[in-house]
N, CA and C of each residue as an Amber inpcrd file, in Angstrom:
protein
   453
  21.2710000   8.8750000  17.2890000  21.7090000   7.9500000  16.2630000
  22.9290000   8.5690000  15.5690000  24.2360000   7.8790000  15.4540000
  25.2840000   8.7010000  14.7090000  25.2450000   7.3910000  13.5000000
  26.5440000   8.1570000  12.6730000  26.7840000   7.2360000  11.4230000
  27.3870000   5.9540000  11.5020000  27.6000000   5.2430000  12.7140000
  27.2890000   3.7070000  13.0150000  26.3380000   3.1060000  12.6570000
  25.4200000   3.3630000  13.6730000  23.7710000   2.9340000  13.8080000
  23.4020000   3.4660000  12.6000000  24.1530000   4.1040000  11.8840000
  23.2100000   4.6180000  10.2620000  23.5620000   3.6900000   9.0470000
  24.9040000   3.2680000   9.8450000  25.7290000   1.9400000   8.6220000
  25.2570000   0.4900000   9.0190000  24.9860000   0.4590000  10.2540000
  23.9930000  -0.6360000  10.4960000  22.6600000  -0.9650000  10.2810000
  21.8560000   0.4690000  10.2360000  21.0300000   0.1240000   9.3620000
  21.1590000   0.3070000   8.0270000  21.7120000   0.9040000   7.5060000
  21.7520000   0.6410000   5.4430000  22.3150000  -1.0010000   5.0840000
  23.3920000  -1.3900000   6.0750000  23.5190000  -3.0220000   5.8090000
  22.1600000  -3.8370000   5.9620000  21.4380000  -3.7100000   7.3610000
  20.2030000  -4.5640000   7.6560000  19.5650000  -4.3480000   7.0600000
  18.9730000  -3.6210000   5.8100000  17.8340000  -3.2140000   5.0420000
  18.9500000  -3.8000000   3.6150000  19.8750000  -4.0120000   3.4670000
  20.1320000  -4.6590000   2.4910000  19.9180000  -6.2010000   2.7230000
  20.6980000  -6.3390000   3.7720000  21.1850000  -7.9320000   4.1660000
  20.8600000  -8.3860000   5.7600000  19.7150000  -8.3150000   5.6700000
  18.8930000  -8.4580000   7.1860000  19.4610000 -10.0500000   7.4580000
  20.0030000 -10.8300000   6.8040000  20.4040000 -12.0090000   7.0620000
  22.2830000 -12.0480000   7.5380000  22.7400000 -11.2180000   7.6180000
  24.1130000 -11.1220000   7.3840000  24.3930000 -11.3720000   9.2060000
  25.2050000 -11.9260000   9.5620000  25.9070000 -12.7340000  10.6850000
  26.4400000 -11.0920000  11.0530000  26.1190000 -11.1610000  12.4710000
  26.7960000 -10.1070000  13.3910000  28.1960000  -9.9130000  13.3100000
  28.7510000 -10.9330000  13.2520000  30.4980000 -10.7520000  12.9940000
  30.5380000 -10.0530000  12.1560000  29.9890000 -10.0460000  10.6610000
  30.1960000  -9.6790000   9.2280000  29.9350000  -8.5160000   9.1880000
  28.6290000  -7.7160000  10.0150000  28.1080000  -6.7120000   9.9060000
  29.1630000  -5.9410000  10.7630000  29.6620000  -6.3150000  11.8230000
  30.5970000  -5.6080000  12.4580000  31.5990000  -5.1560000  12.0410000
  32.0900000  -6.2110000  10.9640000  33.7950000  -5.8460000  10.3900000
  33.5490000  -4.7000000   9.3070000  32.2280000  -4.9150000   9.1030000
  31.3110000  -3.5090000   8.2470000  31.4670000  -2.1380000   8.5810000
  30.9950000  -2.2250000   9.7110000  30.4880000  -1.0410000  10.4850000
  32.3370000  -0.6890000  11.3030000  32.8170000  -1.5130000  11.3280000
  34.1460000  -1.1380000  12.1980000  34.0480000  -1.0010000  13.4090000
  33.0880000  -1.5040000  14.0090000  32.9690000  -2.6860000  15.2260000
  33.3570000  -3.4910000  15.4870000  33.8630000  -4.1280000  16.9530000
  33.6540000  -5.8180000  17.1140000  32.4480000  -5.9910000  17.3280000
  32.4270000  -7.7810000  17.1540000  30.8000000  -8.3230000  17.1800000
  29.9640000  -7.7040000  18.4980000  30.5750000  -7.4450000  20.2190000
  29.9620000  -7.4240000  20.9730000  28.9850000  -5.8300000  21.2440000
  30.0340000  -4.5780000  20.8510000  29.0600000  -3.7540000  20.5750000
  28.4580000  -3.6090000  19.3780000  28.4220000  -3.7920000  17.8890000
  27.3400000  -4.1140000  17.0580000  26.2940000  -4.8320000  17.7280000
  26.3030000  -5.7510000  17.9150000  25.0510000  -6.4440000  18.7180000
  24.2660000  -5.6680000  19.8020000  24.9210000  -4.7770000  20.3560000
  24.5190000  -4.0170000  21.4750000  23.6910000  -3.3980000  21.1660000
  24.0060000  -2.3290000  19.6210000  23.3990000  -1.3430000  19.0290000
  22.4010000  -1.7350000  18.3390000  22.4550000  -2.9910000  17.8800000
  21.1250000  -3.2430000  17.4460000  20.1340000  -3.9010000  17.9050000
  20.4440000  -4.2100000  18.9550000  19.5750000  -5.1220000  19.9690000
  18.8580000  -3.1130000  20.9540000  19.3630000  -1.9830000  20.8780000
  19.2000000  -0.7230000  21.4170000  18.0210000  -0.2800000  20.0930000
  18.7870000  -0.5240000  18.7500000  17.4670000  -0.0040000  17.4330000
  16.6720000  -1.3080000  17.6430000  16.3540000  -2.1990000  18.0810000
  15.3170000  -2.8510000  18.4670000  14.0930000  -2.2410000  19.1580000
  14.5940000  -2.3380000  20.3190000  14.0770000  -1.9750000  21.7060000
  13.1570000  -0.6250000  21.3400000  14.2660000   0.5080000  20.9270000
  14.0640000   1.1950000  20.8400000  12.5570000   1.7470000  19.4620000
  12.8860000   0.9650000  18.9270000  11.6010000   0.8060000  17.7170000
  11.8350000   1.0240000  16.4780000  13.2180000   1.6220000  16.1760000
  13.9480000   2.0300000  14.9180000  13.6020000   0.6080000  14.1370000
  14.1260000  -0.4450000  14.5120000  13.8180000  -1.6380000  13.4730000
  12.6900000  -2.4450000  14.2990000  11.7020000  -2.6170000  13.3600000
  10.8050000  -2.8040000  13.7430000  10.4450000  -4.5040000  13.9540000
  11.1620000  -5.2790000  13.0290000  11.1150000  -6.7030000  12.6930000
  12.3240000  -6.9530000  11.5570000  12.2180000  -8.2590000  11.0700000
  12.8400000  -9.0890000  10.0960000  11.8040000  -9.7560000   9.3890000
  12.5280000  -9.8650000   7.9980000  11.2470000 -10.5370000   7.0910000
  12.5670000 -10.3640000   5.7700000  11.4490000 -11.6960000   5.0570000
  11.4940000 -11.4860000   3.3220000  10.9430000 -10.7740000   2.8330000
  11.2700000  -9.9550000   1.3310000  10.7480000  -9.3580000   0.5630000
  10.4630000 -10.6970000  -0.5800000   9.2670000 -10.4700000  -1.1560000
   8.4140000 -11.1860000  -1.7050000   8.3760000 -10.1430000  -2.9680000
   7.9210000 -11.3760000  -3.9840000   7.6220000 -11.4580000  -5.2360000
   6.5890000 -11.3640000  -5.4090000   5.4730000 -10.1870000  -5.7790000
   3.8900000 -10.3830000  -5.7170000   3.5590000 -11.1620000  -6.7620000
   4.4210000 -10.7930000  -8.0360000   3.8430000 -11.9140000  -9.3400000
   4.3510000 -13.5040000  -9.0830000   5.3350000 -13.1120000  -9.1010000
   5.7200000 -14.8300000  -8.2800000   4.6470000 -15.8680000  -7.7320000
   3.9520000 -14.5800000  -6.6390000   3.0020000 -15.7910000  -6.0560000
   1.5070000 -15.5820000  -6.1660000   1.3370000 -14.8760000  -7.6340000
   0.2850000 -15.0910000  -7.8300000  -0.5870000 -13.4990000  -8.2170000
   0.0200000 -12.5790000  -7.4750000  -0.7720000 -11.4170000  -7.8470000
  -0.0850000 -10.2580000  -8.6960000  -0.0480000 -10.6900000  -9.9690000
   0.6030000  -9.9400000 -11.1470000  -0.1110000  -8.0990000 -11.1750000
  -1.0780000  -8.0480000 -10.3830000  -2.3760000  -6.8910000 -10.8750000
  -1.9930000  -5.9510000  -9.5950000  -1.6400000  -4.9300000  -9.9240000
  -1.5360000  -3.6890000  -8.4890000  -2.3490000  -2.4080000  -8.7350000
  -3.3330000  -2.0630000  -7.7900000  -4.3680000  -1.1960000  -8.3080000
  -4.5610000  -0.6970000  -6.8640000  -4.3790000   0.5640000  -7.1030000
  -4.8040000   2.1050000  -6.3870000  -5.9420000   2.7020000  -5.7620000
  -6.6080000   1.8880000  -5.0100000  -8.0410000   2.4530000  -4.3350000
  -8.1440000   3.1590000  -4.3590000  -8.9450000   4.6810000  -4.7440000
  -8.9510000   5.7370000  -3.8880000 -10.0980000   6.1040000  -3.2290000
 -10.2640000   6.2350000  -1.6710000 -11.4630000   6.1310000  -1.2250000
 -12.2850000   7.5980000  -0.4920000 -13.0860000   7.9230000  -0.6300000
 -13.9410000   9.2760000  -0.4980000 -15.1390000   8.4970000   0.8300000
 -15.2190000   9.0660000   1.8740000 -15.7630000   8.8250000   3.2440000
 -17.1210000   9.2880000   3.4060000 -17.7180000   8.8050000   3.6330000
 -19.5670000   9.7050000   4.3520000 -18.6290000  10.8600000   5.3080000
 -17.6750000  10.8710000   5.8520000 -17.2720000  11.4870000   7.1440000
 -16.1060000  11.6740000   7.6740000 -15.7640000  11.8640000   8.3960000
 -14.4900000  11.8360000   9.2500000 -14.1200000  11.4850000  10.4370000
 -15.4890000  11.5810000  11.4530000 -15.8400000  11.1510000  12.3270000
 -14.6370000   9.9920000  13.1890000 -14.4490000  10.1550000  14.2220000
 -13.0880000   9.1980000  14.7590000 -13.7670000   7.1350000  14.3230000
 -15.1190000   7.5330000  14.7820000 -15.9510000   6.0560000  14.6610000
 -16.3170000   5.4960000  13.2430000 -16.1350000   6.9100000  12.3190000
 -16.2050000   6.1520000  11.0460000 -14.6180000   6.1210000  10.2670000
 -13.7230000   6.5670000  10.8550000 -12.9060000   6.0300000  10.0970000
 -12.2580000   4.8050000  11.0440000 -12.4380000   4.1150000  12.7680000
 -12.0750000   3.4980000  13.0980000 -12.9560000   2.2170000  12.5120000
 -13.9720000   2.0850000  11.9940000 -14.4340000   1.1830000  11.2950000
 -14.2160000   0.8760000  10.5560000 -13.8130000   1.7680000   9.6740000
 -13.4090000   1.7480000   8.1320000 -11.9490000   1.0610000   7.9550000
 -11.2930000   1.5460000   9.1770000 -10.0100000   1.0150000   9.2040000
 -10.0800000  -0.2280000   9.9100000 -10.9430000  -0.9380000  10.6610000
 -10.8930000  -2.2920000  10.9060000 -11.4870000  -3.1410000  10.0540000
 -12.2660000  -2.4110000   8.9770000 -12.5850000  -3.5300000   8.1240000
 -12.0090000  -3.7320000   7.0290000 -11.3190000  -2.9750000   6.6400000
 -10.0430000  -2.7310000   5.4530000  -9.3180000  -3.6670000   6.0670000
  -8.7420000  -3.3550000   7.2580000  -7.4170000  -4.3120000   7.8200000
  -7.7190000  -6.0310000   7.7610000  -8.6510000  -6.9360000   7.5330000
  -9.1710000  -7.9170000   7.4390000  -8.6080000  -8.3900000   5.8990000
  -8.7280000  -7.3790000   4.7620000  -8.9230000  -7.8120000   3.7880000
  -7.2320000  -8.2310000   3.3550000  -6.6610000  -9.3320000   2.9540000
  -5.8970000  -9.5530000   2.6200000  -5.3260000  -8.7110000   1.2720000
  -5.7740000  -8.6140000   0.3920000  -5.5850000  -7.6350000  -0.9320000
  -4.8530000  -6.5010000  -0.9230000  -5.1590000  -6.1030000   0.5700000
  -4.9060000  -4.3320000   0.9700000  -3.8540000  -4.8400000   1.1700000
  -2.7780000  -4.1730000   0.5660000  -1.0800000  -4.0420000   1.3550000
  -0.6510000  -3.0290000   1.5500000  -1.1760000  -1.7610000   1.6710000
  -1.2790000  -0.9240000   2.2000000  -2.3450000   0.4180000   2.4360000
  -2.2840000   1.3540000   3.2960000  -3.5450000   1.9170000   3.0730000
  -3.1840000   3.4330000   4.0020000  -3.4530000   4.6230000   3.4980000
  -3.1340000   5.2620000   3.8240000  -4.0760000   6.5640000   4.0150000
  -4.4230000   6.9500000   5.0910000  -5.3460000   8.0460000   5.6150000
  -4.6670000   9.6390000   4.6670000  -5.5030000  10.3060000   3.8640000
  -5.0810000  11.0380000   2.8880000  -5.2660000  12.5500000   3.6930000
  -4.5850000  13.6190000   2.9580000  -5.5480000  15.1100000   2.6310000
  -5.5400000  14.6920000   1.6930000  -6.5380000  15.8370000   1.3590000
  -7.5460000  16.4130000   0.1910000  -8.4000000  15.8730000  -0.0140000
  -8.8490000  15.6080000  -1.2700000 -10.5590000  14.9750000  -1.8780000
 -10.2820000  14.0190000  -1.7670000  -9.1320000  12.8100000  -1.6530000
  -9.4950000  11.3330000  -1.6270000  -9.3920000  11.6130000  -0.1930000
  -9.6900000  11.0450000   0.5340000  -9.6690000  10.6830000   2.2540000
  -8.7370000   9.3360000   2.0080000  -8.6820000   8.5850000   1.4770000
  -7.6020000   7.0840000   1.7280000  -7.5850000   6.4500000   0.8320000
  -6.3540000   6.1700000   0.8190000  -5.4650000   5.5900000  -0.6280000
  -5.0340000   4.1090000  -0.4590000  -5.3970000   3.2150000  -0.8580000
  -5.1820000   1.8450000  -0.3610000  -4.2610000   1.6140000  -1.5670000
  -3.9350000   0.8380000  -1.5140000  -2.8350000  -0.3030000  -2.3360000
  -3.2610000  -1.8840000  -2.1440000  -3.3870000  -2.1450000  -3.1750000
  -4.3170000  -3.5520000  -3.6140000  -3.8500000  -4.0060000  -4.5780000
  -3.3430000  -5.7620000  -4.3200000  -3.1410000  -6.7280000  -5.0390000
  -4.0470000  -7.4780000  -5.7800000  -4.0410000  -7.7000000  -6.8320000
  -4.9600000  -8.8830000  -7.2670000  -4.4290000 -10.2130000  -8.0270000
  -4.8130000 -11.1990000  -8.0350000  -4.5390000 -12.3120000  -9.2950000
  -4.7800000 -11.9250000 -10.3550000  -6.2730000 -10.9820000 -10.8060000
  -7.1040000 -10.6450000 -12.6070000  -7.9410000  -9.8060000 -12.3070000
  -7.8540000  -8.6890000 -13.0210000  -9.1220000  -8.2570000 -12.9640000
 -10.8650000  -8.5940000 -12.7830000 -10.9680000 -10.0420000 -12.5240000
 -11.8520000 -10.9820000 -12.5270000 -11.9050000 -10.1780000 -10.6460000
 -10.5250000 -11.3760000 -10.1840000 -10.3960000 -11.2110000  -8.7340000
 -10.8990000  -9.3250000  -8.2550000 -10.3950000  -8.4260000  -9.0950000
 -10.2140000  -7.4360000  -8.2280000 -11.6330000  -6.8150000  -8.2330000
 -12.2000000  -6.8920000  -9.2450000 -13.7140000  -6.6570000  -8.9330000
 -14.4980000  -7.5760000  -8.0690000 -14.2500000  -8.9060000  -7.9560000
 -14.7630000  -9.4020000  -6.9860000 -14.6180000  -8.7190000  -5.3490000
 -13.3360000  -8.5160000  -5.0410000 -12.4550000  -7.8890000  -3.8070000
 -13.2980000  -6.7900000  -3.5280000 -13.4440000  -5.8010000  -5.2360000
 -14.4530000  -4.4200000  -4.8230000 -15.8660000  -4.6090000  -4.5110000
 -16.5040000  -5.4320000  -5.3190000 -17.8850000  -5.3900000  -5.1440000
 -18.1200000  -6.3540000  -3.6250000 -17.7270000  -7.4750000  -3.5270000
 -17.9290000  -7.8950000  -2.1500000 -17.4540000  -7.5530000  -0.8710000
 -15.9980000  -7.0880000  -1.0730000 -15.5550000  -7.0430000   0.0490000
 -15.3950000  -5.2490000   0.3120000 -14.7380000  -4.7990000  -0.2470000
 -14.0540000  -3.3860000  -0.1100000 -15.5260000  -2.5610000  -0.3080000
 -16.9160000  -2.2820000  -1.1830000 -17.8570000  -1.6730000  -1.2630000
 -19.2280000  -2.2010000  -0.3790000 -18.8290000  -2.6750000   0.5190000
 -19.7940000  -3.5510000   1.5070000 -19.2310000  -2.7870000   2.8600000
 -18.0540000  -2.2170000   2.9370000 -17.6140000  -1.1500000   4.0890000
 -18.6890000  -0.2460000   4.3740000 -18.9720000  -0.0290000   5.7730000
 -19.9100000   1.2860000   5.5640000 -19.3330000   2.1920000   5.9410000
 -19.8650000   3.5010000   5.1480000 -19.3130000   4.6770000   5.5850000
 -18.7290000   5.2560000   4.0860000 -18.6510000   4.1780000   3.1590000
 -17.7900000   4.6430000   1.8130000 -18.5600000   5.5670000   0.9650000
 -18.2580000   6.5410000   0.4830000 -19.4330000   7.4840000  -0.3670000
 -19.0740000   7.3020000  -1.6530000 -17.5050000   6.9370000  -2.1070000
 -17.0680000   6.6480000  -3.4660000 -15.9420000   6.1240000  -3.5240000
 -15.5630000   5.5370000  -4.8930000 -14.5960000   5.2960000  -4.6270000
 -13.7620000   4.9360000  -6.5330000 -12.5940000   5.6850000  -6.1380000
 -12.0250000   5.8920000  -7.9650000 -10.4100000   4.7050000  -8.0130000
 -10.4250000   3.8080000  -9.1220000  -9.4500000   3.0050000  -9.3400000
  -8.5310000   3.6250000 -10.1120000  -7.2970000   3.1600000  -9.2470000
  -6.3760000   3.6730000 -11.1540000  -5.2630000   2.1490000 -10.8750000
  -5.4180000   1.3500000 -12.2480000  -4.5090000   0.0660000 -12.6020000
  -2.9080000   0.8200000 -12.9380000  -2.0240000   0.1070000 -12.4510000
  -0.4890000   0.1950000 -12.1800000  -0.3140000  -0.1710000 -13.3910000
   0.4210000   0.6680000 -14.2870000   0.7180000  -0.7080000 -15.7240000
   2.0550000  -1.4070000 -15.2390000   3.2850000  -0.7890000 -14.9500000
   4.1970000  -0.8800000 -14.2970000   4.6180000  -0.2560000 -12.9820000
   5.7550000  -0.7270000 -12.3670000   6.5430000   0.1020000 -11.3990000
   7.6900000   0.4970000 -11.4640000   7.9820000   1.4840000 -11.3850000
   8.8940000   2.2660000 -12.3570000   9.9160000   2.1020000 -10.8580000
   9.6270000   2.7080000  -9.7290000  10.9540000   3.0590000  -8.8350000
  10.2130000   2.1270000  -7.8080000  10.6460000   1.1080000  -7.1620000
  10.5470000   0.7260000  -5.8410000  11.3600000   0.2940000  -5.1150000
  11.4050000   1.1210000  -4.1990000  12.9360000   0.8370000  -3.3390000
  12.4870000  -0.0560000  -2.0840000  13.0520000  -0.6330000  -1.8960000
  12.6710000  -1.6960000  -0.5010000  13.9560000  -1.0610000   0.6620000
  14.2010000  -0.0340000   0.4130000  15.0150000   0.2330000   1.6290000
  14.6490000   2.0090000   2.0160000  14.6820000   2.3140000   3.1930000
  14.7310000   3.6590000   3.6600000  15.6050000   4.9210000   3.4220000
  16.0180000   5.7600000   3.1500000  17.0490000   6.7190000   3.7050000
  17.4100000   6.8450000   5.0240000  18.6600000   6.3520000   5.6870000
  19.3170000   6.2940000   6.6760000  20.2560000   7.3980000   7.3770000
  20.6430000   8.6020000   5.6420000  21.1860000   9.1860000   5.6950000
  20.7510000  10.5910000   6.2440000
């Protein structure tokens, strides 16, 4: 990857919508190899897809809260369970296999604190395999970057 493919991606993570011509006169390309190179960070797996970034309060889930989850185990079968039944739950937007004393750190949306205890007691503490599990509520978000380091 040189500092082409590095200016092509810092544009596409800004402006994933921006016309190949445009991105080219960017990058100091013509359109036909820009297209080349990124149709290569395709393939290749560097960019993985296209999408919108979304508004969680916008559409509904003002509440962001911090699972932290403690395991019966480690076992390959109890965390491949654990991780297929997490992956079901819409709430989870992300989830992450830990060190140390938490074993996995989820990231969870809610509508109200109404909703998010519902989410815990029915859905998320009905997992088996869970031995505990500690919340911490987001008051704000201080830094969130929706783009990578390229550099």
């Amino acid at each position: 990857m040189d500092a082409i493919d590095r200016k092509i991606l810092a544009t596409l993570q800004a402006e994933g919508r921006i016309p190949v011509i445009d991105l080219a006169e960017r990058v100091g390309l013509s359109p036909t190899p820009c297209a080349r190179r990124i149709a290569k960070l395709e393939q290749d797996g560097t960019i993985r897809g296209y999408g919108a970034r979304l508004d969680q309060s916008a559409l509904g889930y003002p509440l962001t809260v911090f699972v932290f989850v403690e395991l019966e185990g480690h076992a390959r079968k109890t965390l491949s369970t654990f991780e297929t039944a997490v992956a079901r739950f819409d709430e989870v937007v992300e989830c992450h296999l830990m060190t140390g004393t938490r074993d996995v750190l989820m990231k969870v949306v809610a509508r109200d604190l109404a909703a998010f205890d519902r989410f815990l007691e029915e859905s998320l503490l009905q997992v088996p395999g869970i031995r505990a599990t500690r919340t911490s509520f987001s008051l704000r978000q201080m830094i969130g970057r929706e783009t990578l380091p390229v550099g």
